[in-house]
C-alpha positions as CSV (number, residue, x, y, z in Angstrom):
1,X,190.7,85.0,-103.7
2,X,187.3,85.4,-102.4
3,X,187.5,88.8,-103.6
4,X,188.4,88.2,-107.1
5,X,185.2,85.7,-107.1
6,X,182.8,88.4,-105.2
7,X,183.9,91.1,-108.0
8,X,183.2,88.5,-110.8
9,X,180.0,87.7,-109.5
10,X,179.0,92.0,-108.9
11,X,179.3,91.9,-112.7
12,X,176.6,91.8,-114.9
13,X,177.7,88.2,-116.9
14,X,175.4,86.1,-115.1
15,X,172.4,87.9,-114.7
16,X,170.4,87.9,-117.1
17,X,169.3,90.8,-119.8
18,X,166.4,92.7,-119.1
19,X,163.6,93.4,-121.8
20,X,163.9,96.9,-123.3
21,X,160.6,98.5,-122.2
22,X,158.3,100.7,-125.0
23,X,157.9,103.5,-125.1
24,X,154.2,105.2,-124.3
25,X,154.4,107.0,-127.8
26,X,155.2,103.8,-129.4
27,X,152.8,102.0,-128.2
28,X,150.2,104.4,-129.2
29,X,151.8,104.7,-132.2
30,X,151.6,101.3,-133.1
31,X,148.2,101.1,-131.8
32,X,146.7,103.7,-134.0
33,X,148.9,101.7,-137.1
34,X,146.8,98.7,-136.1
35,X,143.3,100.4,-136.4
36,X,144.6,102.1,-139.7
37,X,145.7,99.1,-141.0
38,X,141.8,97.5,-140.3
39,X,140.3,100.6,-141.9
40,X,143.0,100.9,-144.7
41,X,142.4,97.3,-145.7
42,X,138.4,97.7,-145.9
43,X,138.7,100.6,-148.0
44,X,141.4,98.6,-150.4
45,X,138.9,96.4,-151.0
46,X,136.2,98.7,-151.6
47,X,139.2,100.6,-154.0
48,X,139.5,97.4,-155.6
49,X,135.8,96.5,-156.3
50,X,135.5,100.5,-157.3
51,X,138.6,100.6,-159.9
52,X,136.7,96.4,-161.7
53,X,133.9,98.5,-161.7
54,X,135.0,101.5,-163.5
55,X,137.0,99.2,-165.9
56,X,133.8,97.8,-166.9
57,X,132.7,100.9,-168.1
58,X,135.6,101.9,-169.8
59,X,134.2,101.5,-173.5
60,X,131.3,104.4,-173.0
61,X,133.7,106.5,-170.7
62,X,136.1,106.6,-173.9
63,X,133.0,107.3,-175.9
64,X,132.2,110.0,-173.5
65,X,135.7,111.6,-173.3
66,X,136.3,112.5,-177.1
67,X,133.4,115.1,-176.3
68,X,134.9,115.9,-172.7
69,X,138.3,117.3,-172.9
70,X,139.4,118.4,-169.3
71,X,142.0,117.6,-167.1
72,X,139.1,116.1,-164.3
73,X,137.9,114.1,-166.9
74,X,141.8,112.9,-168.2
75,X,142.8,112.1,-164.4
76,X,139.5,110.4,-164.4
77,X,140.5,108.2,-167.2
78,X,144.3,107.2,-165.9
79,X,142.0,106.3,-162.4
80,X,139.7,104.1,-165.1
81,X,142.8,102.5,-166.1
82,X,145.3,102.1,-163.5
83,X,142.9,101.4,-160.8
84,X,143.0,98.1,-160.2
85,X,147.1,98.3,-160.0
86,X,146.7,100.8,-157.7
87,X,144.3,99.3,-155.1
88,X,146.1,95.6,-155.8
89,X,149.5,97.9,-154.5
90,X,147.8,99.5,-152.0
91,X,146.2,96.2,-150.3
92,X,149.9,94.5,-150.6
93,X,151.3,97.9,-149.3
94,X,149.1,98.0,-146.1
95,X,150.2,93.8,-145.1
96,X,153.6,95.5,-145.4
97,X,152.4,98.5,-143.1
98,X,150.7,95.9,-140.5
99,X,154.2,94.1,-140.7
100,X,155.6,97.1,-140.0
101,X,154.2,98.2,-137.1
102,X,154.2,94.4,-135.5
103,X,158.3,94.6,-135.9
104,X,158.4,97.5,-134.1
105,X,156.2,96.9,-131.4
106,X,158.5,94.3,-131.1
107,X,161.3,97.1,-131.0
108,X,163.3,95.5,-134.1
109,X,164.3,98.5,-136.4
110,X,163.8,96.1,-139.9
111,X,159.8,97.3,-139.2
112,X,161.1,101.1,-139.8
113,X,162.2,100.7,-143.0
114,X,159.2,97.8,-143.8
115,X,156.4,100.7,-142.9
116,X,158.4,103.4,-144.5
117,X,158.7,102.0,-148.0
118,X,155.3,100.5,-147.6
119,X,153.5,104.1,-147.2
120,X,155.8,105.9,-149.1
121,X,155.0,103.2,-152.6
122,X,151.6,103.8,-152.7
123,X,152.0,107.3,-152.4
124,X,154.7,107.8,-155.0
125,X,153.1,105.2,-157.8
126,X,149.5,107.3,-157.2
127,X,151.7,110.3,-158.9
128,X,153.3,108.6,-161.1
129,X,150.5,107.0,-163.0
130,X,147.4,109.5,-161.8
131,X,149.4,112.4,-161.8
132,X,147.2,113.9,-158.2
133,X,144.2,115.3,-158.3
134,X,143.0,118.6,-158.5
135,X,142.0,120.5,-155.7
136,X,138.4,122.1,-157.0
137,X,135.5,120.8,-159.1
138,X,134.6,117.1,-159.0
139,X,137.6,116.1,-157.5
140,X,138.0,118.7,-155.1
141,X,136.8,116.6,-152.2
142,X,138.7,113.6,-153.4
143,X,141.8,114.9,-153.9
144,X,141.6,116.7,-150.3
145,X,141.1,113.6,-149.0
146,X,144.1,112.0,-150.6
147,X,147.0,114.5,-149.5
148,X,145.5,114.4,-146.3
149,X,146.0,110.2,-145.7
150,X,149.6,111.1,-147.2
151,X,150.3,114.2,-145.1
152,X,149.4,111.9,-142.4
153,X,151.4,108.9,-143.3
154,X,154.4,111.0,-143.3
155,X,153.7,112.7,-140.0
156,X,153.5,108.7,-138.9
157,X,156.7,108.4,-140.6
158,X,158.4,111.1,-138.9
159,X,157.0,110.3,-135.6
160,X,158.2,106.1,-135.9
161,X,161.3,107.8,-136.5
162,X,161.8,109.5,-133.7
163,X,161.1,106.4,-131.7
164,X,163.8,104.7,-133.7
165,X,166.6,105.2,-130.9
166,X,164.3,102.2,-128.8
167,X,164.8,99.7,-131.6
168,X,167.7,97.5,-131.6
């Protein structure tokens, strides 16, 4: 008998379950999500000031434009007119990304799917209604500067998910 109680206390029903530990690519993972989130969301609201202030000019752009016939000037125009969708997205879309990144610093896999669909939106709705930018003239620069951040949201992407096995 006092065998059959030593085996049942060897067994791991009474003691209690040890915290999974995070990993050190995680962490820095999430870390660098956390100061990207801080600058994303100061430049959202720069993006949204930018796109109310554009609107505002609208009438003497569209003056402007029926002597100006260039693709630069047309992507200009969709940015004139879908701006302010497209900053109000991205602002919601980076609260998503911060959520994101919380959940799995917390190791719960729901904050996968949460960041991936929150950097993936923006992304995908830019060129939908933009259409991307060019790579030379005006909006050389710019556009460079775009399918960088999304090149390196989907190197973030690929790199949360190979930290996915962690998350339960």
């Amino acid at each position: 008998m006092a065998t059959d109680l030593d085996s049942l206390l060897d067994e791991d029903i009474f003691k209690e379950e040890q915290p999974q530990k995070r990993p050190a690519f995680l962490i820095t993972l999430c870390v660098l999500s956390f100061v990207g989130v801080g600058l994303w969301f100061i430049f959202g609201i720069y993006q949204l000031w930018a796109a109310r202030m554009s609107a505002s000019l609208a009438g003497i752009m569209t003056e402007v434009n029926t002597a100006i016939n260039t693709p630069e000037w047309d992507a200009a125009m969709r940015w004139v007119r879908y701006g302010e969708t497209l900053a109000i997205v991205k602002l919601v879309c980076t609260a998503l990304v911060l959520l994101g990144a919380i959940l799995m610093w917390n190791l719960r896999k729901a904050g996968f799917f949460i960041y991936v669909a929150a950097q993936l939106t923006p992304i995908v709705l830019y060129f939908v209604l933009i259409g991307g930018l060019g790579l030379d003239g005006f909006w050389g620069f710019w556009g460079w500067m775009s399918y960088l951040s999304d090149f390196i949201s989907i190197a973030f992407i690929i790199m949360y998910g190979m930290n996915y096995r962690y998350m339960k």
